[in-house]
C-alpha positions as CSV (number, residue, x, y, z in Angstrom):
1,X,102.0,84.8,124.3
2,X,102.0,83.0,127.4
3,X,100.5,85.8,129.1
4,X,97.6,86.5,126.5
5,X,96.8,82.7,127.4
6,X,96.6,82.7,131.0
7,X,94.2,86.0,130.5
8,X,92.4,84.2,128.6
9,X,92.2,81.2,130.7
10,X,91.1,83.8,133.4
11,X,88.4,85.2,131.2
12,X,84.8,84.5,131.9
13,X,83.1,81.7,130.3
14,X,80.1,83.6,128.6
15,X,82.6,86.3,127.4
16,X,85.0,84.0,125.7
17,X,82.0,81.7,124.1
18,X,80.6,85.0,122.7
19,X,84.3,86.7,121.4
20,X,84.5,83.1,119.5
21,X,81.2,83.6,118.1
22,X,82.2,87.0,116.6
23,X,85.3,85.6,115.3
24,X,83.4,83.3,113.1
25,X,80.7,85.8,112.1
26,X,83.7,88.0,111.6
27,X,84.5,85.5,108.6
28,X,81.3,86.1,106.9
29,X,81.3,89.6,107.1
30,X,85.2,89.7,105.4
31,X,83.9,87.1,103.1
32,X,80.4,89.2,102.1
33,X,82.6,92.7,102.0
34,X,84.7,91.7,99.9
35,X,83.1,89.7,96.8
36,X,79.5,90.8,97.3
37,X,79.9,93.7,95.0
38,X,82.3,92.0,92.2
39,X,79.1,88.8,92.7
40,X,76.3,91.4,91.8
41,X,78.6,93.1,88.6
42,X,79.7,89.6,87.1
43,X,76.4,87.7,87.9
44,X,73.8,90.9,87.0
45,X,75.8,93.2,85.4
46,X,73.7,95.9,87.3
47,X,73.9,99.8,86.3
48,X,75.2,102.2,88.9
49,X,71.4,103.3,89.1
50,X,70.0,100.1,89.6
51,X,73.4,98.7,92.1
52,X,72.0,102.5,94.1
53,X,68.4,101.5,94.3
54,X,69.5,97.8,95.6
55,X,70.6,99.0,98.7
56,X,67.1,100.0,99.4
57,X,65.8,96.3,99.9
58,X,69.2,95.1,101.5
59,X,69.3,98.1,104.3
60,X,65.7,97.1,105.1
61,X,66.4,94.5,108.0
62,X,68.6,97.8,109.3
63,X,65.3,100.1,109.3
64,X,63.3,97.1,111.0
65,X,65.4,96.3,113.9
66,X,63.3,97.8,116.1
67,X,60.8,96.0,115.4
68,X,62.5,92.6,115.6
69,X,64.4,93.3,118.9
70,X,60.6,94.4,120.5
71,X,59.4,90.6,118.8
72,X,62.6,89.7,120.8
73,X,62.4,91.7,124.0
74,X,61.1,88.5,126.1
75,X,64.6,86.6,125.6
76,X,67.4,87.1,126.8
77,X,70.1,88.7,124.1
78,X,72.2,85.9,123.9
79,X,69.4,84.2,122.4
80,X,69.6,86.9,119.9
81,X,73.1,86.1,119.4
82,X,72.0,82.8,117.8
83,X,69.3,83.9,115.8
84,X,71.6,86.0,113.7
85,X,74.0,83.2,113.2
86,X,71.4,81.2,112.0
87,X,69.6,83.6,109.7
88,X,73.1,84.6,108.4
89,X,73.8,81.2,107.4
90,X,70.7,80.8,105.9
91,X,71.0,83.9,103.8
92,X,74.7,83.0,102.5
93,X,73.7,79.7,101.5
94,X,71.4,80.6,99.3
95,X,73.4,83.0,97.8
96,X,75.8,80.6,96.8
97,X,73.6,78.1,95.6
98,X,70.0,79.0,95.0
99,X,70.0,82.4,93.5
100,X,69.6,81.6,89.6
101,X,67.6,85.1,89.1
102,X,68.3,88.5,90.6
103,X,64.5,88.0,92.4
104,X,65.5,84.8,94.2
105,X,69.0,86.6,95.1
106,X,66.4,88.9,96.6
107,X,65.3,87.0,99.3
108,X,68.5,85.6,100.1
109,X,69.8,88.4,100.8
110,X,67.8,89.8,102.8
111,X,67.5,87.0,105.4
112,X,71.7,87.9,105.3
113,X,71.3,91.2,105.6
114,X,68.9,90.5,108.9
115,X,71.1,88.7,110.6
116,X,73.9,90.8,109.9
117,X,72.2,94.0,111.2
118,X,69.9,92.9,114.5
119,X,74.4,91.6,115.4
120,X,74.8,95.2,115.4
121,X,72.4,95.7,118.8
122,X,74.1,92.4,120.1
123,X,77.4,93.4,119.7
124,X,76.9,96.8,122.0
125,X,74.6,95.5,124.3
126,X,77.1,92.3,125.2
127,X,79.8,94.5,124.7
128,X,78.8,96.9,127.6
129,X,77.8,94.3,129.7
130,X,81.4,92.7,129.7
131,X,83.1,95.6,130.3
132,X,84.3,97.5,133.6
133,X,83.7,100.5,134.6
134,X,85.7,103.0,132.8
135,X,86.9,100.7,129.9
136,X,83.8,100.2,128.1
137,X,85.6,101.9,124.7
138,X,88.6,99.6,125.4
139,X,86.7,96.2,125.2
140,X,84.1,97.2,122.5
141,X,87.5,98.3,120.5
142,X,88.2,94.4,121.3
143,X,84.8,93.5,120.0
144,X,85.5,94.8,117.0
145,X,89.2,93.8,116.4
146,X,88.0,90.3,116.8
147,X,85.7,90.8,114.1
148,X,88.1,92.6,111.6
149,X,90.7,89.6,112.8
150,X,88.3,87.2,111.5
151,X,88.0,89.5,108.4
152,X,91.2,88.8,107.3
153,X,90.3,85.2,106.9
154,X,87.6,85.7,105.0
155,X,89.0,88.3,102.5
156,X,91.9,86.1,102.9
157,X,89.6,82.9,101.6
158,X,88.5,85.4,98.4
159,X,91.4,86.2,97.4
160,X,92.7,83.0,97.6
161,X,89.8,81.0,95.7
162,X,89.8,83.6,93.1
163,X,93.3,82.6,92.0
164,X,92.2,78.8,92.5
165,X,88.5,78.5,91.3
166,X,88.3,81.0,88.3
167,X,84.3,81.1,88.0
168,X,83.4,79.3,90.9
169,X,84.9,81.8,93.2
170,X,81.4,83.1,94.2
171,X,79.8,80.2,95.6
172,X,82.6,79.0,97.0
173,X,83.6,82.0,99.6
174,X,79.7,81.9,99.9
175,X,79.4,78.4,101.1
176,X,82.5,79.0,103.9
177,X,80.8,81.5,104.6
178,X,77.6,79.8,105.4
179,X,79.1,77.0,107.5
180,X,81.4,79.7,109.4
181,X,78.0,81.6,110.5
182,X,76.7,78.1,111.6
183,X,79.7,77.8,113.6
184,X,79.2,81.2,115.2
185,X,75.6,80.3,116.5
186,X,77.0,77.0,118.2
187,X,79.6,79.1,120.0
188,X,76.3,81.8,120.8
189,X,74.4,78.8,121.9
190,X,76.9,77.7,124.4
191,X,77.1,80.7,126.5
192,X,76.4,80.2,129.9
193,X,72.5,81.1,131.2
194,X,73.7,82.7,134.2
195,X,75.7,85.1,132.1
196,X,73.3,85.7,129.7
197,X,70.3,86.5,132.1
198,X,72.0,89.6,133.3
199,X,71.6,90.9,129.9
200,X,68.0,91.4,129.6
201,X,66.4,92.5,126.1
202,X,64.4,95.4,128.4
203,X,61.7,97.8,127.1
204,X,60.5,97.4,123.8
205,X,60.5,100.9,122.6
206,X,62.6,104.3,124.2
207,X,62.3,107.7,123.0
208,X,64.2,110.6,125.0
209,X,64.4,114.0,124.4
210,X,67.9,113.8,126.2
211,X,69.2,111.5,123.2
212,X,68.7,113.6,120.2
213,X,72.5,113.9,119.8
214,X,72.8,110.2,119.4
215,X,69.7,110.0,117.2
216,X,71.1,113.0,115.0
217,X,74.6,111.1,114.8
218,X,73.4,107.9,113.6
219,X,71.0,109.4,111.1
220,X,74.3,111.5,110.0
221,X,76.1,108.3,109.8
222,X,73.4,106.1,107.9
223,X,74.2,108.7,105.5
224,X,78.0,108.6,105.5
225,X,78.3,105.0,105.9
226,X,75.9,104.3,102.8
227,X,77.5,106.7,100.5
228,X,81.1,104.9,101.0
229,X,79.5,101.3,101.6
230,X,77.6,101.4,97.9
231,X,79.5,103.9,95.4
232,X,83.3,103.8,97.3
233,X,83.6,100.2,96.2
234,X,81.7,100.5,92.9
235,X,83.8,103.0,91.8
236,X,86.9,101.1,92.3
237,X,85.3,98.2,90.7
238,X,83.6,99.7,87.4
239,X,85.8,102.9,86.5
240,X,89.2,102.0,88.0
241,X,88.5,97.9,87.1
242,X,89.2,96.4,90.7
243,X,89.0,92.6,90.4
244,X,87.6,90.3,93.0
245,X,91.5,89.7,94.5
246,X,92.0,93.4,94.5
247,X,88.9,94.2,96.8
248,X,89.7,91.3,98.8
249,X,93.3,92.5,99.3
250,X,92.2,95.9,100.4
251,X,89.6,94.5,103.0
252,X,92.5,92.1,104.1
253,X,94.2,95.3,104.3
254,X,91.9,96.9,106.8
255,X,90.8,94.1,108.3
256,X,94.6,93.5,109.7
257,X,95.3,97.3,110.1
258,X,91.8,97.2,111.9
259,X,93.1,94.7,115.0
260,X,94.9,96.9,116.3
261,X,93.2,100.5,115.1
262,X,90.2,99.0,117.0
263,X,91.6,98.6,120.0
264,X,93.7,101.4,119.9
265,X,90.3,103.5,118.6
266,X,88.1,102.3,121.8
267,X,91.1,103.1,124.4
268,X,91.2,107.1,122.7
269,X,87.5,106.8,123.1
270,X,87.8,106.6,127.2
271,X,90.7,108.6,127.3
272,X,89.5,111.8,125.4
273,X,86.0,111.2,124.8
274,X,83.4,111.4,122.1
275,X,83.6,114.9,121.3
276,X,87.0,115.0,120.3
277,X,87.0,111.4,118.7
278,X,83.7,112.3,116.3
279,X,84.8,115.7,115.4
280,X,88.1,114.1,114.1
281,X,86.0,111.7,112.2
282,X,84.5,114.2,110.7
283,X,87.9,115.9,109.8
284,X,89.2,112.8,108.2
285,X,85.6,112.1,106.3
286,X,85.9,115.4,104.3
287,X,89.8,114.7,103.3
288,X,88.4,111.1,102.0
289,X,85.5,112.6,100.1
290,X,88.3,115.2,98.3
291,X,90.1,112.3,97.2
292,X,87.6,110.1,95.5
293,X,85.9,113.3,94.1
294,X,89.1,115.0,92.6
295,X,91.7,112.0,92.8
296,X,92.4,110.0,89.8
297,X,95.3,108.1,91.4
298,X,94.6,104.6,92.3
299,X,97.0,103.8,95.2
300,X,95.6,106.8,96.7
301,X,91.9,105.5,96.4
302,X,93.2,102.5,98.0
303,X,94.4,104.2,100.6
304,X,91.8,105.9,101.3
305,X,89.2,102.9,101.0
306,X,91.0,101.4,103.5
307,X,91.4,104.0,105.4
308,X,86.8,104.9,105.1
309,X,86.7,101.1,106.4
310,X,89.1,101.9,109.8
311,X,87.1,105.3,110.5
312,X,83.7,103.0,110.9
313,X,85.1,102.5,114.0
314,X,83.6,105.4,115.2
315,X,80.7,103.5,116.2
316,X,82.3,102.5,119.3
317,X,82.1,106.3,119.8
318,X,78.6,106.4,119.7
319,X,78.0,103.6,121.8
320,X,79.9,104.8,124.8
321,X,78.4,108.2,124.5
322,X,74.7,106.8,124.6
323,X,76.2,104.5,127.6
324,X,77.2,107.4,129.7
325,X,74.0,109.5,129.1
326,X,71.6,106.5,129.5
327,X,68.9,107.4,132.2
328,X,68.2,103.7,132.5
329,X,71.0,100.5,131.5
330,X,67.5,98.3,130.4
331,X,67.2,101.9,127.9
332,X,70.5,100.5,126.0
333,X,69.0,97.7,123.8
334,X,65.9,99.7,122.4
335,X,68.0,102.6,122.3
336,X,70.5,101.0,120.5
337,X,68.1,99.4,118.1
338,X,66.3,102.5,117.4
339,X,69.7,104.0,116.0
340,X,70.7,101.5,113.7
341,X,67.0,102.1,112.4
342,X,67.4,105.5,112.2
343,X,70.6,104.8,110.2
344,X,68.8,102.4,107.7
345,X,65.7,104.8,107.5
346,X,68.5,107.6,105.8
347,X,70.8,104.5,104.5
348,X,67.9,103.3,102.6
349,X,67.4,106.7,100.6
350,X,71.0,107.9,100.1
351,X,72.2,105.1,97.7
352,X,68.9,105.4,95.6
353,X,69.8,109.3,96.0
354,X,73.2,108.8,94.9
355,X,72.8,106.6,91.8
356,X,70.1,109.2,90.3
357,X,72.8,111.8,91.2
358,X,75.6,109.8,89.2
359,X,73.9,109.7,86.2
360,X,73.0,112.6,86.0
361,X,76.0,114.5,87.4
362,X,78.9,112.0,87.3
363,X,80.4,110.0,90.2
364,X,82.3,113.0,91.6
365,X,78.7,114.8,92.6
366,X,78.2,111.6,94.8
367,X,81.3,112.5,97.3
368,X,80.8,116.0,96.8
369,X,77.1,115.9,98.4
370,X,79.1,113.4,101.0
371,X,81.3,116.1,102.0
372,X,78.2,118.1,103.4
373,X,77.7,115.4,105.9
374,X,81.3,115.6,107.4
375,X,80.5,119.4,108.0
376,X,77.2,118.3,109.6
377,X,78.9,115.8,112.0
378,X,81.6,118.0,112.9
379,X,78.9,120.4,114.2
380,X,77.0,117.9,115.9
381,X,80.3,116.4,117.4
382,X,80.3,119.9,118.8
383,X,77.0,119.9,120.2
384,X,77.4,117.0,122.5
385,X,78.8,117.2,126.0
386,X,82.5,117.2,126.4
387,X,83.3,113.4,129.0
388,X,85.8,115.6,130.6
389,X,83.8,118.3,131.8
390,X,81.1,115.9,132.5
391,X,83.4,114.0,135.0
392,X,84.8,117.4,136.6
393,X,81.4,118.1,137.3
394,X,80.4,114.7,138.9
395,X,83.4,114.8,141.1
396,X,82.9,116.2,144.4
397,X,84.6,120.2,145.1
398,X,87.0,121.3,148.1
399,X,85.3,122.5,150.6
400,X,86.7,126.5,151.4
401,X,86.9,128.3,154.3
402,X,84.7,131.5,154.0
């Protein structure tokens, strides 16, 4: 313990401001994950069709963040850092206390959902820029084990309010959550400009040729992620009859599990490299979509739900392989932005996709379809450069005698 303090003592100003802004976004995120879904079935008692075709308006901010980080390029992205505090707050609030009709709940969350995705560009971008050479999957794996840290106190707060508050539970966790995401724009606010200046928002717009691997991937996982985001949960929750403590438990679950997997996930990352780590994921992916499509057993779906929530990690994946390939460093941001829009332009679709198919086919048809995109991304995983051979082939050969 003492020597986790003095590092942290030791550890630069911006970069400790920013990991406690995470933590407390961190909050709202295990706060949302875990009682949005039970929030929409008890307060709108929405179909699987209509619950699919939600996800449409709530992935939107996703699709546009390209758009809003080129509105954005001019500041610095720690500015950005406060921005989504602030709309994240915003969007909670009124969650919890002015959404008396599904339209107003609308609006609310989609200010939420904006904040909560242009977080995704700051994340990676300030991620990268406090890392060293060589560790950049190590400290995003931090990054991220902050943020499932923080999860656990806000799945913690659901569950907890739910056995307390009875009806109330909704706007309760809601308002925490709200004042937490205020909390995390303060701590934004208050890094240091020096630090922050080296982080430039850069070009508006970048299109390479030379990324189409990490465009294909994050269209591939918009897909994937959607699929287990929308009908993993709402399966649990309308056929098997998870209550608002039982999701809660199971994000506090992966949020504690995901701490360490994290950081233990970004550390593979720079040991073995992308290839290997997304091929895996796409390995583990089909074996999840086997057991929500033929499993009946309910400790087993909860396994594997919290193990679909760990695997997300794979994003850190993504981000150090669009690092090490980047022709420019001021490419990162709008390359990174233009990924998690490529995501949301799929994510968008797939739910929609997927309630039409449940209807008509059953819930089981939903993971079946899913198990086509684990195929895809294992071939794709393929496709990319291997980091080993990439560094053999940077590093300088013996010189023979002839």
């Amino acid at each position: 313990m003492r020597k986790l303090l003095n590092r942290w003592r030791a550890a630069d100003p911006a970069f400790k401001a920013f990991l406690l802004g995470v933590f407390f976004l961190g909050i709202n995120a295990g706060v949302l994950s875990s009682a949005f879904n039970n929030y929409l079935n008890d307060s709108f008692r929405l179909t699987s069709e209509q619950r699919g075709f939600l996800e449409f308006p709530r992935e939107l901010p996703g699709f546009l963040v390209i758009f809003m980080t080129g509105l954005l390029a001019a500041l610095p992205v720690g500015r950005w850092a406060v921005l989504t505090g602030l709309l994240t707050a915003a969007g909670v609030a009124g969650l919890a206390f002015l959404s008396p009709s599904y339209h107003l709940m609308l609006v609310w969350m989609l200010l939420w959902s904006a904040g909560s995705h242009l977080f995704m560009t700051v994340e990676s971008v300030m991620g990268l820029r406090f890392a060293r050479e060589g560790g950049h999957g190590r400290r995003l794996g931090q990054i991220s084990g902050m943020t499932n840290f923080a999860g656990i106190a806000g799945a913690g707060l659901v569950w907890l309010v739910a056995g307390l508050a009875g009806a109330a539970v909704y706007r309760i966790s809601f308002a925490a959550a709200a004042v937490s995401s205020l909390a995390a724009a303060v701590m934004f606010s208050r890094m240091p400009r020096a630090g922050e200046e080296k982080v430039p928002g850069g070009k508006r717009f970048v299109f390479r040729r030379s990324y189409k691997w990490y465009y294909l991937l994050n269209v591939l996982f918009g897909a994937r992620k959607q699929i287990f985001l929308t009908f993993a949960p709402w399966v649990l929750v309308t056929r098997y009859g998870a209550s608002p403590a039982v999701m809660a438990a199971l994000m506090l679950a992966a949020a504690a599990l995901g701490v360490v997997f994290r950081q233990a996930f970004g550390m593979v990352v720079d040991r073995f490299g992308e290839r290997l780590v997304l091929a895996a994921d796409a390995v583990v992916l089909l074996g999840i979509c086997a057991g929500f499509a033929f499993s009946g057993f309910k400790p087993l779906l909860y396994c594997l739900f919290v193990l679909d929530n760990l695997m997300f990690a794979v994003r850190i994946a993504r981000t150090t392989y669009l690092n090490r390939i980047a022709e420019h460093k001021s490419d990162l941001a709008p390359t990174l932005s233009l990924g998690i829009t490529l995501d949301h332009a799929v994510s968008m679709a797939i739910p929609a996709a997927g309630g039409l198919l449940w209807a008509a086919y059953g819930y089981r048809s939903v993971f079946l379809a899913a198990s086509a995109l684990s195929v895809a991304g294992f071939l794709t995983a393929l496709a990319i450069e291997d980091k080993r051979r990439a560094r053999a082939a940077e590093e300088p050969q013996p010189l023979t005698a002839d």
